[in-house]
BAKOLDREN-345706 format. One record per residue: residue number from 1; x, z negated, y negated of N, C-alpha, C in turn; residue in one letter. Coordinates in Angstrom, 2 decimals, decimal comma. Example, Ala and Ser with C-alpha at 12.3 -4.5 7.8 and 13.67 -1.06 7.14 Angstrom:
2
- num/n_c1/n_c3/n_c2/ca_c1/ca_c3/ca_c2/c_c1/c_c3/c_c2/residuo
- 1/13,19/-7,80/5,69/12,30/-7,80/4,50/13,20/-7,80/3,30/a
- 2/12,85/-7,08/2,25/13,67/-7,14/1,06/12,90/-7,87/-0,03/s
% end
This chain:
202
- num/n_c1/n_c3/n_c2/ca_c1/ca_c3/ca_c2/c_c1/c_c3/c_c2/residuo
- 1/47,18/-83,79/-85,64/48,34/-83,69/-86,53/49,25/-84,91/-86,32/x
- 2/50,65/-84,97/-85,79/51,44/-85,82/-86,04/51,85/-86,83/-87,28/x
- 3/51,92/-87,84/-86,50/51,87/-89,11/-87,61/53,13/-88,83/-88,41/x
- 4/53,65/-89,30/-89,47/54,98/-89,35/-90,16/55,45/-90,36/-89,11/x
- 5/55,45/-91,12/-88,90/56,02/-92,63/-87,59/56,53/-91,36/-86,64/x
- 6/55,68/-90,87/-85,95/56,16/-89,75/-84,71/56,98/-88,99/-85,19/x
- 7/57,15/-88,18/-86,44/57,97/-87,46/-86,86/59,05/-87,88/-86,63/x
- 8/59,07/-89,08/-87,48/60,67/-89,61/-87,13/61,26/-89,88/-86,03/x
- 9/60,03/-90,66/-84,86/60,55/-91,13/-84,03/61,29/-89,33/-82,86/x
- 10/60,08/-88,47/-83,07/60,75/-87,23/-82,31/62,07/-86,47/-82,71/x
- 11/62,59/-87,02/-84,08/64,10/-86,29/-84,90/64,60/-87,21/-84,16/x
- 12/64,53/-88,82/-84,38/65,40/-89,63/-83,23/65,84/-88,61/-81,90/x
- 13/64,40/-88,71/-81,18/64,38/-88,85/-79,54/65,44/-87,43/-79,33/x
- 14/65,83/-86,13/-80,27/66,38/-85,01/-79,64/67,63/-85,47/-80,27/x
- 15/68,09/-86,50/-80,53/69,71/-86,87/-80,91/70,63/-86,50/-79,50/x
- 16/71,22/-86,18/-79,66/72,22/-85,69/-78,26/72,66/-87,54/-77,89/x
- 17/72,85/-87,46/-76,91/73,47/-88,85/-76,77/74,84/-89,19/-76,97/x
- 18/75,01/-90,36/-77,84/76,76/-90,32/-78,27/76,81/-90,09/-79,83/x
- 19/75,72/-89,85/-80,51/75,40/-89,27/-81,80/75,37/-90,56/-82,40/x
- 20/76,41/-90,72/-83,74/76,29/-91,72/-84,25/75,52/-91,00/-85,52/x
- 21/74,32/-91,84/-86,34/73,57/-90,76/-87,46/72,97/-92,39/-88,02/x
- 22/72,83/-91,63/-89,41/72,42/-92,78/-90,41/71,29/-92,85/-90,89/x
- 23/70,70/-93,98/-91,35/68,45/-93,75/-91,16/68,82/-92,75/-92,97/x
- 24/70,35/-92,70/-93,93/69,85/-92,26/-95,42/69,30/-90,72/-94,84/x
- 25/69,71/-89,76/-93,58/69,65/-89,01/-93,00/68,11/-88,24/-92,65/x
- 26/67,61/-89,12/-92,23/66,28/-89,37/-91,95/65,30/-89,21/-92,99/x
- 27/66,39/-89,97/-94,23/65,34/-89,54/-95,35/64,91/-88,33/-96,23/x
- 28/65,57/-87,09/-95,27/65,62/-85,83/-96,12/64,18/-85,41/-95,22/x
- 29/63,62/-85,49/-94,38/62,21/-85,44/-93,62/61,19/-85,73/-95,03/x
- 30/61,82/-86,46/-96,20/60,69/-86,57/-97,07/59,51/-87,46/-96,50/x
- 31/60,02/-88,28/-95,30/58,54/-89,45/-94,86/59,71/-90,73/-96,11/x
- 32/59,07/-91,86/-96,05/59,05/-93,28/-97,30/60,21/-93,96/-96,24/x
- 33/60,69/-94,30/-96,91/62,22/-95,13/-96,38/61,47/-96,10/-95,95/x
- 34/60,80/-96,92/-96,16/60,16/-97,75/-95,93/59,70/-98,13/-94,19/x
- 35/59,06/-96,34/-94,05/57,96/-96,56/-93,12/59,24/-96,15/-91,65/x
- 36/60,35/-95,45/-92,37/61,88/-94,84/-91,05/62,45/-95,97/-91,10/x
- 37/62,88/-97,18/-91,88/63,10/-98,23/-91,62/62,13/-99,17/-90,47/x
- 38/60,75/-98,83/-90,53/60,16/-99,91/-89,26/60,14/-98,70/-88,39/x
- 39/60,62/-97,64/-88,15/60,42/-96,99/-86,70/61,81/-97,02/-86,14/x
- 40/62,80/-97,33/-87,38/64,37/-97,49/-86,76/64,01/-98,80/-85,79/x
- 41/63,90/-99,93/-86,62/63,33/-101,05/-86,26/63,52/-101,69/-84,66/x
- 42/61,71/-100,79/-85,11/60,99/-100,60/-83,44/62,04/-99,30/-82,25/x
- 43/62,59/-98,50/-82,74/63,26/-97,46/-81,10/64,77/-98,94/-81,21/x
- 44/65,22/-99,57/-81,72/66,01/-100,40/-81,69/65,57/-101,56/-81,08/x
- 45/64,61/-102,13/-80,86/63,67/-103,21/-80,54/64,09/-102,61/-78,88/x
- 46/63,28/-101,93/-78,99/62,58/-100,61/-77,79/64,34/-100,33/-76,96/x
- 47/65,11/-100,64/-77,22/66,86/-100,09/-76,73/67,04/-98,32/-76,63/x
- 48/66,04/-97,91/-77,40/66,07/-96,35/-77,48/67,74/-95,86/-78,29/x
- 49/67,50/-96,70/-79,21/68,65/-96,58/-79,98/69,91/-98,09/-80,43/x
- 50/70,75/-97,76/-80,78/71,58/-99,23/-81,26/71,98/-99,11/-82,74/x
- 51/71,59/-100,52/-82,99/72,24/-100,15/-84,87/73,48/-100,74/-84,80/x
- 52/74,44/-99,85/-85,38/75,82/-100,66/-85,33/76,09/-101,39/-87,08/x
- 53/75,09/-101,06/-88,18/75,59/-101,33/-89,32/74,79/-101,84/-90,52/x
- 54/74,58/-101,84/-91,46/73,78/-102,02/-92,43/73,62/-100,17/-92,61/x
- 55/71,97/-99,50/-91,92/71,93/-97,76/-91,88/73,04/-97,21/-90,99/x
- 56/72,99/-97,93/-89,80/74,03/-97,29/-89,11/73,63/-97,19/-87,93/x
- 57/73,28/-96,10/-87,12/73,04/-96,10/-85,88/73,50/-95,37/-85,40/x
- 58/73,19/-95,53/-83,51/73,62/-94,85/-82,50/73,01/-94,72/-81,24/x
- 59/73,11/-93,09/-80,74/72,16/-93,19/-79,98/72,82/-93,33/-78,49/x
- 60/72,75/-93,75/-78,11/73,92/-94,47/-76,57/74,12/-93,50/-75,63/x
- 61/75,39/-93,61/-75,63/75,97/-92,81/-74,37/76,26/-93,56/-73,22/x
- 62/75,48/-93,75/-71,91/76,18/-94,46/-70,93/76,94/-93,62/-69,94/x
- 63/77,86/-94,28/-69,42/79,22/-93,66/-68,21/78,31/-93,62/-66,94/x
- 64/77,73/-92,42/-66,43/77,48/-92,45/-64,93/78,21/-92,16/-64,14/x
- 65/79,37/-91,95/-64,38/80,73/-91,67/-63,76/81,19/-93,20/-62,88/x
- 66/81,64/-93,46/-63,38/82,36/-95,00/-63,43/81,43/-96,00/-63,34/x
- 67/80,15/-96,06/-63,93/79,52/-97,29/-63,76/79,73/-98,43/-64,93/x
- 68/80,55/-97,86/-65,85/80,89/-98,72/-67,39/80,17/-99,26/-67,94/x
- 69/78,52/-98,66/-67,77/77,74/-98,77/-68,91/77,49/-98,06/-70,10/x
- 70/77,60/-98,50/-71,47/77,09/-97,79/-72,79/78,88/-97,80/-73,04/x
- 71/79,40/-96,35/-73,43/80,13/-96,22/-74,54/80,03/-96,18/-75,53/x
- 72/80,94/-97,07/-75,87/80,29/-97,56/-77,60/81,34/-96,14/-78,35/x
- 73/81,26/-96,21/-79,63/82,11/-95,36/-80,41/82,75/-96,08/-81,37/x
- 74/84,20/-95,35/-81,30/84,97/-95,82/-81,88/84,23/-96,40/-83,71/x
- 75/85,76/-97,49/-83,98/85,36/-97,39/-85,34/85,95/-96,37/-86,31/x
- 76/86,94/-95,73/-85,71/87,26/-94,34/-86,44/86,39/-93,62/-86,35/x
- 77/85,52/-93,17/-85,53/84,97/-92,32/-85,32/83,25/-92,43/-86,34/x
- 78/83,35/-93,72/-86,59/82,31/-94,06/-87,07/82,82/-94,01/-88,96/x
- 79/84,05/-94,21/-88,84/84,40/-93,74/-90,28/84,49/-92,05/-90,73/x
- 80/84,56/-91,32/-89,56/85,08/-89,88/-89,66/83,21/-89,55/-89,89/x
- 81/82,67/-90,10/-89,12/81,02/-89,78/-89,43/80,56/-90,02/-90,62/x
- 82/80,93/-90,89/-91,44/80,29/-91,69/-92,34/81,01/-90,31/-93,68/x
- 83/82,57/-90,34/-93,95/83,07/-89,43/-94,45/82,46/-87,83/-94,39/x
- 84/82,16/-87,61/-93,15/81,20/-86,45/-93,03/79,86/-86,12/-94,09/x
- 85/79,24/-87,60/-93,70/77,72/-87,72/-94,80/78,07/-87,75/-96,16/x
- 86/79,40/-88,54/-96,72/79,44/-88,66/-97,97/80,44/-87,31/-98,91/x
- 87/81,04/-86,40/-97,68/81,62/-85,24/-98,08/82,85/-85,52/-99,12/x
- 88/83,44/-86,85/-98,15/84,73/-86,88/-98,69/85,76/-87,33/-97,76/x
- 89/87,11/-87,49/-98,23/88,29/-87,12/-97,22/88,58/-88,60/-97,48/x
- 90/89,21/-88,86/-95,95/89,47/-90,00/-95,62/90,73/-90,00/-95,01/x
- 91/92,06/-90,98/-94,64/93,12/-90,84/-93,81/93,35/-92,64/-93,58/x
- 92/93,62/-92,41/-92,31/94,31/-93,89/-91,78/95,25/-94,70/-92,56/x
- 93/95,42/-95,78/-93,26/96,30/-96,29/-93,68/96,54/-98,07/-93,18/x
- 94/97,98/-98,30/-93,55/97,88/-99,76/-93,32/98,38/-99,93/-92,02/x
- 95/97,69/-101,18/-91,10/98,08/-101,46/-89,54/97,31/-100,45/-89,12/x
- 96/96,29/-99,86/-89,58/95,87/-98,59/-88,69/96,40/-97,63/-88,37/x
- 97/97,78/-97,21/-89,39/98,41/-95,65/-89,40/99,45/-96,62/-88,82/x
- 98/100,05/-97,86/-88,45/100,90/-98,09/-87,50/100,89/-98,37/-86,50/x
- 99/99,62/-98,11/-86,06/98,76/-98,15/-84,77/98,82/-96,78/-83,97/x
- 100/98,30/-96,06/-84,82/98,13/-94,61/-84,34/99,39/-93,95/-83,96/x
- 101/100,34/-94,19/-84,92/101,82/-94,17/-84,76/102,85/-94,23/-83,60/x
- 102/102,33/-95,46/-83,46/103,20/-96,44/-81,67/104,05/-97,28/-82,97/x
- 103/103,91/-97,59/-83,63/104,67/-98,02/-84,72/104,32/-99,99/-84,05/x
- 104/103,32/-99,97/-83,83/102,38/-101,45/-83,60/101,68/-101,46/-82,60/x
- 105/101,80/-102,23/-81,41/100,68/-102,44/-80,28/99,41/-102,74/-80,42/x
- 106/99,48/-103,94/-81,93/98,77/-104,64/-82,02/97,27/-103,20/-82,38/x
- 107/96,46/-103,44/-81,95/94,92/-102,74/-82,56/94,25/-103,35/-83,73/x
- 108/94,36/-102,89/-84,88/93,58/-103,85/-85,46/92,19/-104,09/-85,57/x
- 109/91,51/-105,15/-85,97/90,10/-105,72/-85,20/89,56/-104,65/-86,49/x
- 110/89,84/-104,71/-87,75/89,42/-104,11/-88,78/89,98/-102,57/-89,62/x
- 111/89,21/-101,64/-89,95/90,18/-100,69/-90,07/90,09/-100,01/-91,75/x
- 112/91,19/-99,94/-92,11/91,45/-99,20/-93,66/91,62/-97,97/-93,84/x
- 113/90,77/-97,47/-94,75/91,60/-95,84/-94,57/91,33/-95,54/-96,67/x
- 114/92,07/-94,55/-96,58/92,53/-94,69/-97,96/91,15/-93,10/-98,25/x
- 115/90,66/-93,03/-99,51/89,70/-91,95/-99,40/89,56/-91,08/-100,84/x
- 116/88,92/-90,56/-101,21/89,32/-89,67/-102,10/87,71/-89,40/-102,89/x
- 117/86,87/-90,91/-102,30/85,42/-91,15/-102,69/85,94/-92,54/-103,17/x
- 118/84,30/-93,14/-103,58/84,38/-94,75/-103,41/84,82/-95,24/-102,63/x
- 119/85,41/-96,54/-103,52/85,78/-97,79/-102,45/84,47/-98,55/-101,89/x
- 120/84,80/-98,90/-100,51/83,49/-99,99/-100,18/84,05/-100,48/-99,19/x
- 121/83,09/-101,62/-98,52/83,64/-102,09/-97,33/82,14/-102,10/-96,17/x
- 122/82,34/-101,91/-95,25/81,40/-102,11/-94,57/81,34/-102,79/-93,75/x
- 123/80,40/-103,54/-93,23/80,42/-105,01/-91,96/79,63/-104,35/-90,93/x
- 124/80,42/-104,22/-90,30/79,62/-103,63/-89,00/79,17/-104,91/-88,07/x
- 125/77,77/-104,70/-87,08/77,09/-105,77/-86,54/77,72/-106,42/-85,23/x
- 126/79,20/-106,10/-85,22/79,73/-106,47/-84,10/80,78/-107,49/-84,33/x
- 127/80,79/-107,84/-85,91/81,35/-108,51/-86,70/83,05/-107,90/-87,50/x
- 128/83,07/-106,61/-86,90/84,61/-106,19/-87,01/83,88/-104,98/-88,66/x
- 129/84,82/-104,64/-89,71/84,76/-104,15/-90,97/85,92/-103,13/-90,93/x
- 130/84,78/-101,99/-92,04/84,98/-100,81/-92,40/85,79/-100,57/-93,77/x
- 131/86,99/-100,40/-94,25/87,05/-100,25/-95,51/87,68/-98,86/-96,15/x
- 132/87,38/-98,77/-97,46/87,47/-97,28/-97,95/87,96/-97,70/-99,07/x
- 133/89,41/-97,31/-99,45/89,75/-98,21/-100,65/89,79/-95,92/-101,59/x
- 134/89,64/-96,24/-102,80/89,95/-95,00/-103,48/91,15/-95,19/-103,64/x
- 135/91,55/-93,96/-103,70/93,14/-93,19/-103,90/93,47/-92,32/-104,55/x
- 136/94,79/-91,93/-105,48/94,87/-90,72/-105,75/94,68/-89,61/-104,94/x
- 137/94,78/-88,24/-105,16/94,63/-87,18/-104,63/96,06/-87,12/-103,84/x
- 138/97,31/-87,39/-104,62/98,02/-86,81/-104,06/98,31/-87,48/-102,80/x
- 139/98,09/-88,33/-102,20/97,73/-89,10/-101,11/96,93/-88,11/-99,84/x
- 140/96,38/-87,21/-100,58/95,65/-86,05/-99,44/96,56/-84,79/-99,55/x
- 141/97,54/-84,23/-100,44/98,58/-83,63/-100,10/99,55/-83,49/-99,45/x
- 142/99,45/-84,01/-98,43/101,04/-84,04/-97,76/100,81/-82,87/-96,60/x
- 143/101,58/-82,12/-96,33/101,22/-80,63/-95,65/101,66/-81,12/-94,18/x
- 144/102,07/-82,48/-93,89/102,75/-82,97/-92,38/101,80/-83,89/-92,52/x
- 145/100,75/-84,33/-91,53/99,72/-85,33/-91,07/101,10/-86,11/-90,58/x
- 146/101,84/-86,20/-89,89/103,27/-87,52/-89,49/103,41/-88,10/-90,48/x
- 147/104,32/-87,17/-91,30/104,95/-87,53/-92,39/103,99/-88,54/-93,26/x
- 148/102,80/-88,11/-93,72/101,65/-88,71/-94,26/101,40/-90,54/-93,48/x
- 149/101,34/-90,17/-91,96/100,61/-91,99/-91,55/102,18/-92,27/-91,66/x
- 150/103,43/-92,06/-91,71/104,68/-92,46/-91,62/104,74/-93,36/-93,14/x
- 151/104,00/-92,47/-94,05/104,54/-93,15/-95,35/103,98/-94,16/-95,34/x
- 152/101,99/-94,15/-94,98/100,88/-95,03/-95,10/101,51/-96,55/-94,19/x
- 153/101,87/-96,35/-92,95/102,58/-97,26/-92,27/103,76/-98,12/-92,80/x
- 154/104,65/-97,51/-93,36/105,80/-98,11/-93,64/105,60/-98,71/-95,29/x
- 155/104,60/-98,36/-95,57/104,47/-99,24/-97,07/103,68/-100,50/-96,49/x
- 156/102,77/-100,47/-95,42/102,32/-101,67/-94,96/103,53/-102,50/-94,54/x
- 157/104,76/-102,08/-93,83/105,39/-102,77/-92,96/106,46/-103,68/-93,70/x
- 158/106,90/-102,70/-95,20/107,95/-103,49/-96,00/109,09/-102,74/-95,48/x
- 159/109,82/-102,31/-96,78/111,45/-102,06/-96,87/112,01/-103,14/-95,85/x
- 160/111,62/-104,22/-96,07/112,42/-105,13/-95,41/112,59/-106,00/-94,11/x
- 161/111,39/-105,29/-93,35/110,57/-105,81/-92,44/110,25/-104,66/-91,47/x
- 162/111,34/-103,76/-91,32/111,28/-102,38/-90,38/112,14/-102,71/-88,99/x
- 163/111,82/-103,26/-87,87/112,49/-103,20/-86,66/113,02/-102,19/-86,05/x
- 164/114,21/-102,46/-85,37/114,99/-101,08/-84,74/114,03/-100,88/-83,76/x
- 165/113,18/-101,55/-83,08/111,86/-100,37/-82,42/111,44/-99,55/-83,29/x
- 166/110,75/-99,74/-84,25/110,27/-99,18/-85,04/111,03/-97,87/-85,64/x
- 167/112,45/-98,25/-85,93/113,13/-96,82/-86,23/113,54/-96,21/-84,99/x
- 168/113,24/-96,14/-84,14/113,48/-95,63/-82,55/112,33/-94,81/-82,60/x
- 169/110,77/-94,92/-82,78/109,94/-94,16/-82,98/109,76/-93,38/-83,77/x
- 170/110,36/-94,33/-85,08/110,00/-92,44/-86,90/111,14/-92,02/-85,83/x
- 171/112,63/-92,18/-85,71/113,25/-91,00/-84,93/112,49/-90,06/-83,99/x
- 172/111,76/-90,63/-82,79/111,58/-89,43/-82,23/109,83/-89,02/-82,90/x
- 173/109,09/-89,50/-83,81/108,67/-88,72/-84,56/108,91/-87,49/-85,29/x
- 174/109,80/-87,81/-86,03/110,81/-86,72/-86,77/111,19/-85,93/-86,18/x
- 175/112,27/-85,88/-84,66/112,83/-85,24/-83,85/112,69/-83,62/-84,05/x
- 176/110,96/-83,08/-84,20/110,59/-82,33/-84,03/109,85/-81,77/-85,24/x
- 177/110,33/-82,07/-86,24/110,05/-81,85/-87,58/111,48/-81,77/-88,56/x
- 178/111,53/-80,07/-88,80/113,18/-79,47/-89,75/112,88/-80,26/-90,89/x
- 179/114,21/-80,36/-91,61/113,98/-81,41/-92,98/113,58/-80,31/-94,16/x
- 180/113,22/-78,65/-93,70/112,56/-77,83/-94,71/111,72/-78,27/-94,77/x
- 181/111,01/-78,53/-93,59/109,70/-78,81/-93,62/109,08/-80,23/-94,04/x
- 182/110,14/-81,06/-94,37/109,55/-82,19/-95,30/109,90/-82,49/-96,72/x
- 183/110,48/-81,37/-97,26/110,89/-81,61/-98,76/109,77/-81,67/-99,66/x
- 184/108,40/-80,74/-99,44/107,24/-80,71/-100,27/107,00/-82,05/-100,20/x
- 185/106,32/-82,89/-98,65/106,16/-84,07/-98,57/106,89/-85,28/-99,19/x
- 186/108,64/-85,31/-99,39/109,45/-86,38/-99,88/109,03/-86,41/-101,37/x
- 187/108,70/-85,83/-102,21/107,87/-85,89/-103,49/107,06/-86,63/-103,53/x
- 188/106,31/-86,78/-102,35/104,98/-87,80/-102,55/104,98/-89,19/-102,15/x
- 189/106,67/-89,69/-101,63/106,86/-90,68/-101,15/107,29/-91,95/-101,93/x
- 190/107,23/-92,93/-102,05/107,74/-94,11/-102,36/109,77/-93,84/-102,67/x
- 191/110,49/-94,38/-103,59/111,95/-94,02/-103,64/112,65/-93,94/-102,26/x
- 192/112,08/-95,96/-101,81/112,62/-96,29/-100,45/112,48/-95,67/-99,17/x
- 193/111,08/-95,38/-99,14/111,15/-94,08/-98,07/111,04/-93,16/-97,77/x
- 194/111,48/-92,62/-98,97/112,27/-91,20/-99,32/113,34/-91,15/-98,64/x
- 195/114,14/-91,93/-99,34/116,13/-92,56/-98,63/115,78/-92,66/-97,37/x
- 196/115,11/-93,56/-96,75/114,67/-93,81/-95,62/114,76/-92,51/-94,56/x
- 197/113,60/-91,90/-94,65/113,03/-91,03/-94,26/114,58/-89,63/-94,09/x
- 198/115,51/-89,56/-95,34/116,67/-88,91/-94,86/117,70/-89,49/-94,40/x
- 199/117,91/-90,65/-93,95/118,81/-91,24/-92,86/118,31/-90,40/-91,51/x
- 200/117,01/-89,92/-91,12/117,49/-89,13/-90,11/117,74/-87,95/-89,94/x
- 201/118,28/-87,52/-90,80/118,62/-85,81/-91,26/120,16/-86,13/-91,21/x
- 202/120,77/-87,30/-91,74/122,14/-87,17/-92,39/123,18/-86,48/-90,88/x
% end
């Protein structure tokens, strides 16, 4: 009869590779947190697996293509996972939605996203952080995903602090978006970039 230790370690070993999964996960097997904590441990010891977090792991994907090594996974991607487990909605905000944008070159080392769960922050072991601030709902209404990181972005950036690069891009953002199609959305916006936002309609 298989040990509870083996149990876990064999739910590990059939992880597809590239699978980011969390040990609270592990604990629906009904073995003692206790005893999936020293077998995380040990396949982590062992380089079977990598912990990226406080319950955060991953099971490694390396490039035999190229010769890269281990692809790591994003930290979005590690927020879109995490949102998955906790069965709530998450969206980019901040230097992140002016990242995604072309709004900002810069990448940021740390990433915010606004959520529609708890707030928390998370420290990931690579020293770079996760944060989940709560939000209203209507923050998850906007029927244009643009329109939406456009607003999230430009409240980071300041009324007053918007570069003509920057309006060179909401332009050809917009370009391809009728102003029918953003009237539901201008309801959910800030006054200023509301006004904003129809300077490129006028």
């Amino acid at each position: 009869m298989p040990t509870q230790s083996s149990i876990i370690s064999k739910q590990i070993s059939r992880l597809e590779a590239g699978t980011v999964f969390f040990s609270s996960v592990l604990s629906d097997t009904g073995v003692k947190s206790s005893l999936i904590q020293k077998v995380l441990e040990r396949e982590t010891n062992a380089g079977r697996i990598m912990r990226l977090g406080q319950g955060i792991y991953y099971m490694p994907k390396v490039d035999d293509v190229y010769g890269l090594g281990i692809i790591y996974p994003s930290l979005e991607e590690i927020a879109r996972r995490l949102a998955e487990r906790d069965k709530v909605r998450i969206e980019p905000t901040g230097a992140n939605a002016a990242n995604l944008l072309g709004l900002s070159t810069q990448v940021p080392m740390n990433l915010c996203f606004l959520t529609d769960g708890s707030s928390k922050e998370i420290k990931m072991s690579n020293g770079r952080t996760l944060k989940f601030i709560h939000a209203p709902l209507k923050n998850f209404t906007f029927t244009n995903r643009t329109l939406m990181l456009i607003t999230f972005a430009l409240k980071e950036i300041g009324k007053d602090n918007i570069l003509s690069e920057q309006t060179d891009r909401i332009r050809k953002l917009l370009a391809n978006i009728p102003l029918e199609q953003t009237k539901v959305d201008l309801k959910l916006m800030p006054a200023w970039i509301r006004n904003y936002i129809l300077t490129f309609y006028d």
